[in-house]
CHARMM-style PDB file with segment names, atoms N, HN, CA, C and O in Angstrom:
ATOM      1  N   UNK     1     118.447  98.514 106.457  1.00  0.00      PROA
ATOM      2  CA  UNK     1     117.062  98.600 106.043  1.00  0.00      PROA
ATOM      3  C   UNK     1     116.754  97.435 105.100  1.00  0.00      PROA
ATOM      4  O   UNK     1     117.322  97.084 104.067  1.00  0.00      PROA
ATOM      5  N   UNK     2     115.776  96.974 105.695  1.00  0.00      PROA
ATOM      6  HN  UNK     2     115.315  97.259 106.535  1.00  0.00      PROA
ATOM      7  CA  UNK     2     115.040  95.638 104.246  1.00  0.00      PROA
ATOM      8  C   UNK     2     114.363  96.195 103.152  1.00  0.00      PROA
ATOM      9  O   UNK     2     113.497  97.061 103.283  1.00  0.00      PROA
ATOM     10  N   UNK     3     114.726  95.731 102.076  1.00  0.00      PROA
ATOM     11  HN  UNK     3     115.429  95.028 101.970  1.00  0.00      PROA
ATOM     12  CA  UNK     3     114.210  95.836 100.720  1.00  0.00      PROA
ATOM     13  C   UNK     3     113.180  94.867 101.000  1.00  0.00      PROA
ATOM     14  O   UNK     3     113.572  93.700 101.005  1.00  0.00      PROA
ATOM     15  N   UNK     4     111.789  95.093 101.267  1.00  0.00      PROA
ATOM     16  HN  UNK     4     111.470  96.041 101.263  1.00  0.00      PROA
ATOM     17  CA  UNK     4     110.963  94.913 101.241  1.00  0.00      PROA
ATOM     18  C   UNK     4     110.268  94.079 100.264  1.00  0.00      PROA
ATOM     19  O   UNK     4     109.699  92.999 100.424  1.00  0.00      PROA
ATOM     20  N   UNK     5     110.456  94.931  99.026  1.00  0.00      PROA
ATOM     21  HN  UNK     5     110.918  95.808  98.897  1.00  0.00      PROA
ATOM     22  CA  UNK     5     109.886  94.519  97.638  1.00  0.00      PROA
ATOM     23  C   UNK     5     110.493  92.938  96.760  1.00  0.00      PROA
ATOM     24  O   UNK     5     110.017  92.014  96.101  1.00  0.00      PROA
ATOM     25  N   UNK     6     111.908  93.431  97.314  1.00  0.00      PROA
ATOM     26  HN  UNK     6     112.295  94.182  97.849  1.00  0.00      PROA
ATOM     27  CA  UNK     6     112.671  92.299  96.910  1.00  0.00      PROA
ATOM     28  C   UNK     6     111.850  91.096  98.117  1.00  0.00      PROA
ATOM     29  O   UNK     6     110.876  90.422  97.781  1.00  0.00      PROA
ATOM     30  N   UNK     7     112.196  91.061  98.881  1.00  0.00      PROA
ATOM     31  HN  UNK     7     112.988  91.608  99.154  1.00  0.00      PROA
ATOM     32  CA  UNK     7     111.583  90.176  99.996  1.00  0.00      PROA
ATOM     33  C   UNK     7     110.560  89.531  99.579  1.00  0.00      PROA
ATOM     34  O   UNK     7     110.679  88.307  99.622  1.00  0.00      PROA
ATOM     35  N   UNK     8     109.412  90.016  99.116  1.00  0.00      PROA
ATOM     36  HN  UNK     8     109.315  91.011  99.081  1.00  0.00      PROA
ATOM     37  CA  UNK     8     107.749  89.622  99.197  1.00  0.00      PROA
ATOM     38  C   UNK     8     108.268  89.005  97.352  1.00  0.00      PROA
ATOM     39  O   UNK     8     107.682  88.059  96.825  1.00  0.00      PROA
ATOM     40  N   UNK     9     108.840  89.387  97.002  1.00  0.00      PROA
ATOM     41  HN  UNK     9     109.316  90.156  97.430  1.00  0.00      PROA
ATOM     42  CA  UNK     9     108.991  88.860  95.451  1.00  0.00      PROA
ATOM     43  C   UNK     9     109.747  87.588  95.471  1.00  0.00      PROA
ATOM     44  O   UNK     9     109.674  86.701  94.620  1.00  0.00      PROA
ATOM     45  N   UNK    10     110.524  87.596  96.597  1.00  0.00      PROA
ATOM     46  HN  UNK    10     110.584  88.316  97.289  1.00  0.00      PROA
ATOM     47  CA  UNK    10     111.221  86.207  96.918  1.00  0.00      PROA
ATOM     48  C   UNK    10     110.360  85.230  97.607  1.00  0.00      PROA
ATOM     49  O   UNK    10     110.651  84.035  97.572  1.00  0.00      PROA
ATOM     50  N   UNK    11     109.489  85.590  98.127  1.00  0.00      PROA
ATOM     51  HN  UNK    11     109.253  86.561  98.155  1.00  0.00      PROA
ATOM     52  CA  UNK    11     108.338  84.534  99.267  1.00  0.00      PROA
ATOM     53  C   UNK    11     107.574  84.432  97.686  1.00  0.00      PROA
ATOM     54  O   UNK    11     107.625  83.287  97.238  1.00  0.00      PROA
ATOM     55  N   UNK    12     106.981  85.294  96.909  1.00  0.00      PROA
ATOM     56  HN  UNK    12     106.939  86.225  97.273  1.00  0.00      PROA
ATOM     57  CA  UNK    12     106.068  84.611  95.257  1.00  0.00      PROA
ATOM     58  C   UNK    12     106.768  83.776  94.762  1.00  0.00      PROA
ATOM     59  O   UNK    12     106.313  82.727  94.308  1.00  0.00      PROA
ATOM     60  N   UNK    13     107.793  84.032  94.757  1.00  0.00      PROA
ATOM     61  HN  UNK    13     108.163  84.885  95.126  1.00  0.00      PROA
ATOM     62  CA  UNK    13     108.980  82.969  93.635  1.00  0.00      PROA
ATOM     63  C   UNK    13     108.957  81.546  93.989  1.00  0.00      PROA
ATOM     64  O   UNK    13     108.816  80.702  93.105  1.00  0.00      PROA
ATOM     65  N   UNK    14     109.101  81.190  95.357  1.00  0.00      PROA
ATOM     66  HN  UNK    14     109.216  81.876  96.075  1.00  0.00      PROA
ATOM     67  CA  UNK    14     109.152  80.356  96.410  1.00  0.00      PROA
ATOM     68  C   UNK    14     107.794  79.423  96.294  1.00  0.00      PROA
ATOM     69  O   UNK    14     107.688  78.220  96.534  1.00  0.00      PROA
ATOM     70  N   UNK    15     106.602  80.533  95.765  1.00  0.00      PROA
ATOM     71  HN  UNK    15     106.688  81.510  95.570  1.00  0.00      PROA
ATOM     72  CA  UNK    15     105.367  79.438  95.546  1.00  0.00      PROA
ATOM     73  C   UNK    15     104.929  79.487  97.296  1.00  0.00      PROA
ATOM     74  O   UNK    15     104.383  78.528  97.842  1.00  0.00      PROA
ATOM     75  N   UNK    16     105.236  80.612  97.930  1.00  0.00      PROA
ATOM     76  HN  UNK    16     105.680  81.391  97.486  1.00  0.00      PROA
ATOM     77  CA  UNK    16     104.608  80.778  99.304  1.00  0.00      PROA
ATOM     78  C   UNK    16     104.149  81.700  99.362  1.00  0.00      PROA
ATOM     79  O   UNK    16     104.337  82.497  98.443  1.00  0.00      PROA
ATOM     80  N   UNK    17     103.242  82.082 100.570  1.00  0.00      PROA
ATOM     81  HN  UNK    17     103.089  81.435 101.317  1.00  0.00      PROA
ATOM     82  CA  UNK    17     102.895  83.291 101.156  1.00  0.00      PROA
ATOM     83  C   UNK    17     103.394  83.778 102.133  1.00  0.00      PROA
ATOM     84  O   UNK    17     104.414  83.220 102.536  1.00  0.00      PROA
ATOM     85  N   UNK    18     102.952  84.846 102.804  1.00  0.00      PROA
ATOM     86  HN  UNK    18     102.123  85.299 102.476  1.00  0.00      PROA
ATOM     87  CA  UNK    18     103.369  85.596 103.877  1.00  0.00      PROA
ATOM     88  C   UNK    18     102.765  84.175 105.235  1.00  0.00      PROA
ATOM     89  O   UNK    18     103.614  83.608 105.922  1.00  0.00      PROA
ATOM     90  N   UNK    19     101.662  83.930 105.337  1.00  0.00      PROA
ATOM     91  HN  UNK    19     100.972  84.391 104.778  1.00  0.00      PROA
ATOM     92  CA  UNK    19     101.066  83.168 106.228  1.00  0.00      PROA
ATOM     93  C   UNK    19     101.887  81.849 105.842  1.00  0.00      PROA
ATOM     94  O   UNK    19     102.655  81.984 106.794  1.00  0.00      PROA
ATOM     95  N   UNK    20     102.206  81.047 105.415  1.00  0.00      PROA
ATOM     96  HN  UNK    20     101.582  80.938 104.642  1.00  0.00      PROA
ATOM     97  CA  UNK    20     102.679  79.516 105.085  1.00  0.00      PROA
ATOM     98  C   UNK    20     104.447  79.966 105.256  1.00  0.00      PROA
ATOM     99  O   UNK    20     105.176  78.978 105.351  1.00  0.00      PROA
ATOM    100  N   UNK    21     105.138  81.286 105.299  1.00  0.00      PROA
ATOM    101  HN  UNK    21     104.545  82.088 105.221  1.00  0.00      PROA
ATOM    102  CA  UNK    21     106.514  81.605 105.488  1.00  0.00      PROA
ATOM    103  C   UNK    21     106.283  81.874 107.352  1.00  0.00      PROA
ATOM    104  O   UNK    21     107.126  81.436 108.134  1.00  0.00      PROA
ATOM    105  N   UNK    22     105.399  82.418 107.702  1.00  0.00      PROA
ATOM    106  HN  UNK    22     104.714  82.775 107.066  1.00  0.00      PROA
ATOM    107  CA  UNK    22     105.554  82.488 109.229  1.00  0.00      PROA
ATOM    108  C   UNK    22     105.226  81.167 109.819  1.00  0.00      PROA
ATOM    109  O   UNK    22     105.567  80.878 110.967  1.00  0.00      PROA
ATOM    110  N   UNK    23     104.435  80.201 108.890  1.00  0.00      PROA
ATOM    111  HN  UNK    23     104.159  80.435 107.958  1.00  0.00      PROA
ATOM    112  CA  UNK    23     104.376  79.485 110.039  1.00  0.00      PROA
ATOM    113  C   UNK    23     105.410  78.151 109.703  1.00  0.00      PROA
ATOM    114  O   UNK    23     105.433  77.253 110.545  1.00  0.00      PROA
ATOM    115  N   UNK    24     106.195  78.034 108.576  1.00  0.00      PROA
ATOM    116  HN  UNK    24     106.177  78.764 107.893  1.00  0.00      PROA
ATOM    117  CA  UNK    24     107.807  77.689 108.230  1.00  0.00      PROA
ATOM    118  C   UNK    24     108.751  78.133 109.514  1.00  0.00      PROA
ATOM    119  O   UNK    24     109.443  77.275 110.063  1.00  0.00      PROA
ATOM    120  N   UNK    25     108.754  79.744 110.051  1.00  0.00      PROA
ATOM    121  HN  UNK    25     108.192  80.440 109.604  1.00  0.00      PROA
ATOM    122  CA  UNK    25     110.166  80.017 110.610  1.00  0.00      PROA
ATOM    123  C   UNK    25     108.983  80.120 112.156  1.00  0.00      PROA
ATOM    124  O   UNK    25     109.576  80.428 113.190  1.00  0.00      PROA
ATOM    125  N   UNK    26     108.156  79.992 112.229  1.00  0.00      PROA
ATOM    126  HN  UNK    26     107.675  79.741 111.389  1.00  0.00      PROA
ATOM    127  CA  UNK    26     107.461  79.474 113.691  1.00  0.00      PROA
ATOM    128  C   UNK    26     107.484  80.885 114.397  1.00  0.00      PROA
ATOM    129  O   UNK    26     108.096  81.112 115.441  1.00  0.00      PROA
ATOM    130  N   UNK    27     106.818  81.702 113.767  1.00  0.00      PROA
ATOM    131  HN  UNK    27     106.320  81.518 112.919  1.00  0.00      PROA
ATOM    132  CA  UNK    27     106.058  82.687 113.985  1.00  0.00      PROA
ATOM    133  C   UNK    27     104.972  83.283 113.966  1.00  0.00      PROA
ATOM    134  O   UNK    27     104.871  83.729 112.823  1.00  0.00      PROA
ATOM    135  N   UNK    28     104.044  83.576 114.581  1.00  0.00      PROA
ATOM    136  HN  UNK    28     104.126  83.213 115.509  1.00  0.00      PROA
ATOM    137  CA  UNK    28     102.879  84.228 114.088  1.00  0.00      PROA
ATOM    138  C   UNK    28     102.353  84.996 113.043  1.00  0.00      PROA
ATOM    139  O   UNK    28     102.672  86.183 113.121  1.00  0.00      PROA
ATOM    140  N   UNK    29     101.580  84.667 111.997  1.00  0.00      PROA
ATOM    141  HN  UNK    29     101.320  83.703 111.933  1.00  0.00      PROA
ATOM    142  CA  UNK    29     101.303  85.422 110.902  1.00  0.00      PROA
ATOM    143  C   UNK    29     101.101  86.783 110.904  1.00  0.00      PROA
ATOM    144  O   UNK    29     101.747  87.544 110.184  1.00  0.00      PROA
ATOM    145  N   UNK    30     100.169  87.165 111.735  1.00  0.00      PROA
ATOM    146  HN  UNK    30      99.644  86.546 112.319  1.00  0.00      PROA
ATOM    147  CA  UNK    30     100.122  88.668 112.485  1.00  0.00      PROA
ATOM    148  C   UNK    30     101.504  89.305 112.613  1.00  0.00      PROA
ATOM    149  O   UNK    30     101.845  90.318 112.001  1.00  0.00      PROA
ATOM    150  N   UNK    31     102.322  88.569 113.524  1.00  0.00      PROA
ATOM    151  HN  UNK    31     102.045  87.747 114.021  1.00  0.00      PROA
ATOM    152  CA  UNK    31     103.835  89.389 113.453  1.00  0.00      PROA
ATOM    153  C   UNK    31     104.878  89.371 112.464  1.00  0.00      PROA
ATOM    154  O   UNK    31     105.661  90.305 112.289  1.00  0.00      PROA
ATOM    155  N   UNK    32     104.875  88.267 111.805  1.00  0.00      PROA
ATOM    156  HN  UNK    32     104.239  87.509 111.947  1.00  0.00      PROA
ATOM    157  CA  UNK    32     105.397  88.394 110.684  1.00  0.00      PROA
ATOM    158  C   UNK    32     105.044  89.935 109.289  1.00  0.00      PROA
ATOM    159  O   UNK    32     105.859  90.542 108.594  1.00  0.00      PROA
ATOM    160  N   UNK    33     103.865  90.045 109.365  1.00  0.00      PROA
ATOM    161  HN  UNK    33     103.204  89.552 109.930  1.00  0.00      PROA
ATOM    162  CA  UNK    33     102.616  90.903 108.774  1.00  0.00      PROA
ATOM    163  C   UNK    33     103.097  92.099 109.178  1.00  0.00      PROA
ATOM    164  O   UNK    33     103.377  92.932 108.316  1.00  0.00      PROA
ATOM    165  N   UNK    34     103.243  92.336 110.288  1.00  0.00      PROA
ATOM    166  HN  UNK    34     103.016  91.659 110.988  1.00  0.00      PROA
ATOM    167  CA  UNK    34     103.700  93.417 111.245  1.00  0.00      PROA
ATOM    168  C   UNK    34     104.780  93.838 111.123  1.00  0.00      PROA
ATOM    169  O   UNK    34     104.947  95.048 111.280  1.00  0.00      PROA
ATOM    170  N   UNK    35     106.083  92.838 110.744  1.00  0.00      PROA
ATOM    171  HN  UNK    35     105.948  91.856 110.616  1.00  0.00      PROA
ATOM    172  CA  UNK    35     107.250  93.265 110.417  1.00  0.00      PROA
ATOM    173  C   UNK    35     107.563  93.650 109.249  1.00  0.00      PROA
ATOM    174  O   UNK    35     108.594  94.318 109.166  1.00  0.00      PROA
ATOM    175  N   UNK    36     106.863  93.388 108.107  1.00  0.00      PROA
ATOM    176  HN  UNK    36     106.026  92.846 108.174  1.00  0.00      PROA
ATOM    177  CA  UNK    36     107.126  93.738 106.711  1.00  0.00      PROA
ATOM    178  C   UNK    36     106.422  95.319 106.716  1.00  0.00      PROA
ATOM    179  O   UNK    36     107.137  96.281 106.433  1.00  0.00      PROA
ATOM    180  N   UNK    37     105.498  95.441 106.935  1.00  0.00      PROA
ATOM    181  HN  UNK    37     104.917  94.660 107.166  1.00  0.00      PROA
ATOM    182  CA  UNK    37     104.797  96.616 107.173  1.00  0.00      PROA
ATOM    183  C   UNK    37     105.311  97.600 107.754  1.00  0.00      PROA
ATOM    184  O   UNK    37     104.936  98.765 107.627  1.00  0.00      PROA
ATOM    185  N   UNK    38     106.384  97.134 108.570  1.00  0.00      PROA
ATOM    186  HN  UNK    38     106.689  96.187 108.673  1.00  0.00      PROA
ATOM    187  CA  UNK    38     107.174  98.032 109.116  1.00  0.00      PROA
ATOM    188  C   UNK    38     109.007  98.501 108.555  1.00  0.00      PROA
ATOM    189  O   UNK    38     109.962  98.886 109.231  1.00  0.00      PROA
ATOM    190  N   UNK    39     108.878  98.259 107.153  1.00  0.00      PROA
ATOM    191  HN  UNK    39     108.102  97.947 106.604  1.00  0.00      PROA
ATOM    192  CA  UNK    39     110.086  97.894 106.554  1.00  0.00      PROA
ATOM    193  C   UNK    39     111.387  97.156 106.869  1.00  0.00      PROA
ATOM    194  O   UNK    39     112.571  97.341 106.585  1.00  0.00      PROA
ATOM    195  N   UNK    40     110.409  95.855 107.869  1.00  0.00      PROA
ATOM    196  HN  UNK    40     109.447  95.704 108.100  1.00  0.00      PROA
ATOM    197  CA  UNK    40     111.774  94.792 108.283  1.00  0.00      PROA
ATOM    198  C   UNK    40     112.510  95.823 109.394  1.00  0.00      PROA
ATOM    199  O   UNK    40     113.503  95.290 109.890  1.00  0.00      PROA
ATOM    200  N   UNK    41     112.382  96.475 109.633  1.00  0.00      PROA
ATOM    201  HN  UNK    41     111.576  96.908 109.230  1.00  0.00      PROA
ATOM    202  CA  UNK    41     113.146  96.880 110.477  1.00  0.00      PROA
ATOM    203  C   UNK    41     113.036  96.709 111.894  1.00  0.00      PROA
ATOM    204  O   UNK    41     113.426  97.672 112.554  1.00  0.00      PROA
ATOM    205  N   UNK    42     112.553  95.610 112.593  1.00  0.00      PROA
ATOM    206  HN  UNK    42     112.237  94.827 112.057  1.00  0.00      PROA
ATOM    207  CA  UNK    42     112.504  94.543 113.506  1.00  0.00      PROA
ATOM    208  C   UNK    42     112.738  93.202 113.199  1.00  0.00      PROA
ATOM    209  O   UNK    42     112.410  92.379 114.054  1.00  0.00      PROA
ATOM    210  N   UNK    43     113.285  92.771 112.059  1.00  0.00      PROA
ATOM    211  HN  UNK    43     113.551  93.439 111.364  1.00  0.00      PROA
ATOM    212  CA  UNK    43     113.592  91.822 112.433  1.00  0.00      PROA
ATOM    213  C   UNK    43     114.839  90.902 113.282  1.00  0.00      PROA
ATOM    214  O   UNK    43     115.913  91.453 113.522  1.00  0.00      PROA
ATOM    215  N   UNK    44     114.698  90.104 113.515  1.00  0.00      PROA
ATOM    216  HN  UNK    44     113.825  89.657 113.320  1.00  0.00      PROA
ATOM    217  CA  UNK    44     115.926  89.667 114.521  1.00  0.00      PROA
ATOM    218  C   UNK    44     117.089  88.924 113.258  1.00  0.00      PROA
ATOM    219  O   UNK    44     117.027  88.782 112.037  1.00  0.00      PROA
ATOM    220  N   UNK    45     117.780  88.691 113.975  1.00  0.00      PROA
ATOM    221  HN  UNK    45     117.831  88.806 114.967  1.00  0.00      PROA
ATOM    222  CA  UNK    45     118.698  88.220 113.157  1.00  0.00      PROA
ATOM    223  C   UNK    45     119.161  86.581 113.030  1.00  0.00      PROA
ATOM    224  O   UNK    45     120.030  86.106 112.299  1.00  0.00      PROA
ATOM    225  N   UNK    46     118.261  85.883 114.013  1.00  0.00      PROA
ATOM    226  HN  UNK    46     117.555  86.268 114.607  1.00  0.00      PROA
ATOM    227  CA  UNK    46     117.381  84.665 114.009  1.00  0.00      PROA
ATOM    228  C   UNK    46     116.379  84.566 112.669  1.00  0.00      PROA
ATOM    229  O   UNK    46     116.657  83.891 111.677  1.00  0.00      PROA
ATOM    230  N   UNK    47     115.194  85.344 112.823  1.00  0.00      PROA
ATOM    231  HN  UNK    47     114.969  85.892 113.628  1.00  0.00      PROA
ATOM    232  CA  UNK    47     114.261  85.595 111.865  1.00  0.00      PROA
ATOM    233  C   UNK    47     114.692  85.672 110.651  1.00  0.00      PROA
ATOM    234  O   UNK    47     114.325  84.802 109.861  1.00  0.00      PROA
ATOM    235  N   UNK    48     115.559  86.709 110.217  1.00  0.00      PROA
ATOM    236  HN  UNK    48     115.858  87.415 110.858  1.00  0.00      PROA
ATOM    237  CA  UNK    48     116.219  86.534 108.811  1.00  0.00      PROA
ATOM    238  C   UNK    48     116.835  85.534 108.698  1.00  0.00      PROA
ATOM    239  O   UNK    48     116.680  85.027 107.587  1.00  0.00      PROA
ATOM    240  N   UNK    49     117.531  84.957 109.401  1.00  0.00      PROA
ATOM    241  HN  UNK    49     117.657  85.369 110.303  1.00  0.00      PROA
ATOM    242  CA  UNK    49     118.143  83.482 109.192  1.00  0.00      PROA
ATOM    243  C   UNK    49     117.653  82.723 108.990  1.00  0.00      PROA
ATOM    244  O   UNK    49     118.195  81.993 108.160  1.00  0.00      PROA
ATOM    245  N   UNK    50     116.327  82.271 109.519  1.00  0.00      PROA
ATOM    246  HN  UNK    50     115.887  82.864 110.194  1.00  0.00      PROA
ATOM    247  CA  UNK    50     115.386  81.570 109.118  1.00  0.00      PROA
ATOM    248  C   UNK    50     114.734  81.863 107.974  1.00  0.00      PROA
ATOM    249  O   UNK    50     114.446  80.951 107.199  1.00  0.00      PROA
ATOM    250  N   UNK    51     114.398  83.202 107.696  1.00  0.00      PROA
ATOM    251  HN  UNK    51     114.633  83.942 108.326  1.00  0.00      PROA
ATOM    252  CA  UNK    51     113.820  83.692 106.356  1.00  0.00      PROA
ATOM    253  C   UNK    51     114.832  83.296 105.482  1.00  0.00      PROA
ATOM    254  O   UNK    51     114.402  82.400 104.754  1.00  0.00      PROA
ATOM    255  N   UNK    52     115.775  83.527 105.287  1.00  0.00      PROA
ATOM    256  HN  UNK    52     116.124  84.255 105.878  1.00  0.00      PROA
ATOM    257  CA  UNK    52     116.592  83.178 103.786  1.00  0.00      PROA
ATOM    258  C   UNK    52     116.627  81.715 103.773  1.00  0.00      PROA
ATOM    259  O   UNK    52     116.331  81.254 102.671  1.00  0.00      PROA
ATOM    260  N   UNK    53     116.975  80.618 104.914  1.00  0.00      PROA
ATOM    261  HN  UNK    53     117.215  80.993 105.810  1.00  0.00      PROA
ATOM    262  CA  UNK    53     117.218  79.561 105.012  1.00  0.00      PROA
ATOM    263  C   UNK    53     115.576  78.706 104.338  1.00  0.00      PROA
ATOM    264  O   UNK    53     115.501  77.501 104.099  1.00  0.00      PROA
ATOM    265  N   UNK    54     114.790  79.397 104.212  1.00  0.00      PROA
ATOM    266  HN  UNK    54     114.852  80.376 104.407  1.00  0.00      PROA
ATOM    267  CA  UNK    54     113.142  78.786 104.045  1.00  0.00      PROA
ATOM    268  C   UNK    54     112.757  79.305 102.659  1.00  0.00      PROA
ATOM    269  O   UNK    54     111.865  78.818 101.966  1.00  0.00      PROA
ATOM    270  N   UNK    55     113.750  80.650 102.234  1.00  0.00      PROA
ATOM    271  HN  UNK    55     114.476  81.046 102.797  1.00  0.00      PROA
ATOM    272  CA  UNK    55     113.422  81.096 100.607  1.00  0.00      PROA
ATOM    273  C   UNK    55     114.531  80.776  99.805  1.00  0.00      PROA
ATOM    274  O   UNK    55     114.568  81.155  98.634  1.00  0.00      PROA
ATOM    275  N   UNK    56     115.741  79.900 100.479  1.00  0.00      PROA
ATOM    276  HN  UNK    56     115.711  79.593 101.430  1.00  0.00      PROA
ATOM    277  CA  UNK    56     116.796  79.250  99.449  1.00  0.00      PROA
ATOM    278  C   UNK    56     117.280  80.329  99.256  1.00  0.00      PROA
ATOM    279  O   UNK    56     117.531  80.422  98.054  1.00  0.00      PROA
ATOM    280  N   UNK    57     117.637  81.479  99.951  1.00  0.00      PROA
ATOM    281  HN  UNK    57     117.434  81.403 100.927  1.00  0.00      PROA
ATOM    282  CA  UNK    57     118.505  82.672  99.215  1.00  0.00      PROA
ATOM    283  C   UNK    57     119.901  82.601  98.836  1.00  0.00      PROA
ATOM    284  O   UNK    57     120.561  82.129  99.762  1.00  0.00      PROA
ATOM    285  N   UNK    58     120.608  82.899  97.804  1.00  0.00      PROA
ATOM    286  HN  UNK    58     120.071  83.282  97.052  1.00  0.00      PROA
ATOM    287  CA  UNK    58     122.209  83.115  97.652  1.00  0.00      PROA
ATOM    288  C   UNK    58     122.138  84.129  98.497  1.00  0.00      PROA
ATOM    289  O   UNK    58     121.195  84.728  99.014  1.00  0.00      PROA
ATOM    290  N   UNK    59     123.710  84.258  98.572  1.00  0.00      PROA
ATOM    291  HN  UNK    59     124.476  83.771  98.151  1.00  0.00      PROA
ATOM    292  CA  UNK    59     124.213  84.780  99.644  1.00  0.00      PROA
ATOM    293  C   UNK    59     124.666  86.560  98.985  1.00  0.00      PROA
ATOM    294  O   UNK    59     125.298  87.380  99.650  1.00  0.00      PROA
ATOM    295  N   UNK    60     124.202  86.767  97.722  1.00  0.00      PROA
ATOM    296  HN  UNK    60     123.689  86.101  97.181  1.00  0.00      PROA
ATOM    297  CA  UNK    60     123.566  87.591  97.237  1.00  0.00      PROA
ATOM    298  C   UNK    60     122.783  88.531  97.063  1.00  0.00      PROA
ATOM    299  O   UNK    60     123.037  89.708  96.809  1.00  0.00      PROA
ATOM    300  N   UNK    61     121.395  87.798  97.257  1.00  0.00      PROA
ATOM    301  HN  UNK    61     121.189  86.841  97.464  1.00  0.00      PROA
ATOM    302  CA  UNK    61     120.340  87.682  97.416  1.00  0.00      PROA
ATOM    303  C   UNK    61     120.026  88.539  98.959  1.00  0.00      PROA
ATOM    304  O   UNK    61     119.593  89.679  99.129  1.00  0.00      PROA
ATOM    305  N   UNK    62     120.397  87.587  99.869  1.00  0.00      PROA
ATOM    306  HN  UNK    62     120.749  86.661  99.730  1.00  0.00      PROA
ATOM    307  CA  UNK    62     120.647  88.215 101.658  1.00  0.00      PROA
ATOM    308  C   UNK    62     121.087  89.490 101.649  1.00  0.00      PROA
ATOM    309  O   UNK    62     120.505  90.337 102.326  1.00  0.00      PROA
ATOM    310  N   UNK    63     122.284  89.832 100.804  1.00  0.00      PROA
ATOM    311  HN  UNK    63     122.757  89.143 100.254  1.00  0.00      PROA
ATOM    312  CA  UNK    63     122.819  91.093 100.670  1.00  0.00      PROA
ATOM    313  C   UNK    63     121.701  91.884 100.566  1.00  0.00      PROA
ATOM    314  O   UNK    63     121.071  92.334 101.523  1.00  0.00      PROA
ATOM    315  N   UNK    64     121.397  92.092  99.130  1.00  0.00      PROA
ATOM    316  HN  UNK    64     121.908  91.726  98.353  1.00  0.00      PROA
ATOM    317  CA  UNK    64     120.634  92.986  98.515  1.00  0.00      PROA
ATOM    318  C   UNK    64     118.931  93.220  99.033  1.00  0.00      PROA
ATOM    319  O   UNK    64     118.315  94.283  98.944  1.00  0.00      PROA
ATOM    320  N   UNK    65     118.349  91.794  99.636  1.00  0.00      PROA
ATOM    321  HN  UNK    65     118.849  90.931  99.709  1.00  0.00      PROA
ATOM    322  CA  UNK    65     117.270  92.227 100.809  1.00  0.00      PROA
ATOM    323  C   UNK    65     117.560  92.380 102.202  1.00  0.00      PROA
ATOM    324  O   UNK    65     116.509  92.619 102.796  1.00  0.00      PROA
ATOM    325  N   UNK    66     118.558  92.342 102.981  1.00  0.00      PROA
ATOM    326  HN  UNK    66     119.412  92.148 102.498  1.00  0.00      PROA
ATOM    327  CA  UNK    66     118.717  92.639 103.862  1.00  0.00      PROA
ATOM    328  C   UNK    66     119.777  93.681 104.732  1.00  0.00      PROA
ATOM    329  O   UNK    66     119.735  94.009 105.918  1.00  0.00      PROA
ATOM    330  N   UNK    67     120.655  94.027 103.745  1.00  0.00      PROA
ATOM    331  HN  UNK    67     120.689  93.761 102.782  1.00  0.00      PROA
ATOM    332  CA  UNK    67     121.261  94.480 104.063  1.00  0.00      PROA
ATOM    333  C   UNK    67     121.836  95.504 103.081  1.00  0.00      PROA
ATOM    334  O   UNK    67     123.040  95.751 103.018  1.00  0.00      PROA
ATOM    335  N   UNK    68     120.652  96.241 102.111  1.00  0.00      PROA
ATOM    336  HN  UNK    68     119.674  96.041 102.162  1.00  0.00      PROA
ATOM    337  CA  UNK    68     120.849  97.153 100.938  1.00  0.00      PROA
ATOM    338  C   UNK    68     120.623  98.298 102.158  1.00  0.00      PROA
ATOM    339  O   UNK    68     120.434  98.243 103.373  1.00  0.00      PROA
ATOM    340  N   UNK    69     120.760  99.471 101.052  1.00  0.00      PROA
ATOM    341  HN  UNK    69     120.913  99.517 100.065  1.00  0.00      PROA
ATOM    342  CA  UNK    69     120.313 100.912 101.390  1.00  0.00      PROA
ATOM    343  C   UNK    69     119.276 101.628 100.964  1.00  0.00      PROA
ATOM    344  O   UNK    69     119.204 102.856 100.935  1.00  0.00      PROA
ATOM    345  N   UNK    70     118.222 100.611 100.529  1.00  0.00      PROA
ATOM    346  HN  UNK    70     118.281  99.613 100.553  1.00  0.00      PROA
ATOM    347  CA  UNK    70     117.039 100.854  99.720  1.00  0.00      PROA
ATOM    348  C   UNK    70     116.596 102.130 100.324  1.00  0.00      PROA
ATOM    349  O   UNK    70     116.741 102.465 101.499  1.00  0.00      PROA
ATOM    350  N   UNK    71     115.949 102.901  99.221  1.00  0.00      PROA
ATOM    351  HN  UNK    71     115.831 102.628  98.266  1.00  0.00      PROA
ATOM    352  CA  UNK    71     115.215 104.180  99.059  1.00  0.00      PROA
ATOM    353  C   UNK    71     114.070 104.088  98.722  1.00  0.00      PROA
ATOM    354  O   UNK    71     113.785 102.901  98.885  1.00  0.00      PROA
ATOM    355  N   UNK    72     113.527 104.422  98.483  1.00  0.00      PROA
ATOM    356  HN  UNK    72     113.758 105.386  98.350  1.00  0.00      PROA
ATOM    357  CA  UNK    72     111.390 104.224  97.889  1.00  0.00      PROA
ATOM    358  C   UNK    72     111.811 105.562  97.432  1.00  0.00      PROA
ATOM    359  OT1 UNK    72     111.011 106.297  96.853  1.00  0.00      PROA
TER     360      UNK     72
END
């Protein structure tokens, strides 16, 4: 499950948005939009690769948004 929160706090940090990060990993803003909304839980494993590779993530970082056990 994606930590979500962490995610969108890493695209602010970055000095990006949701729209200027999809069209970085060459995706549609709409689907990108679509996947967060849906707690990441479509994304490919391309897509996250590209997502961390475009927000400079440690390898840390990847852990704890992508591959936590987040709860709400």
């Amino acid at each position: 499950m994606v930590n979500i929160n962490k995610l969108k706090g890493k695209i602010v940090e970055q000095g990006l948005t949701v729209e200027r990060l999809a069209n970085i990993i060459n995706i549609d803003k709409s689907t990108l939009y679509r996947k967060i909304s849906n707690s990441g839980e479509t994304f490919t494993i391309k897509e996250a690769d590209l997502i961390c590779k475009a927000l400079k993530l440690t390898f840390s970082e990847v852990n704890d948004i992508f591959f936590s056990q987040y709860v709400a």
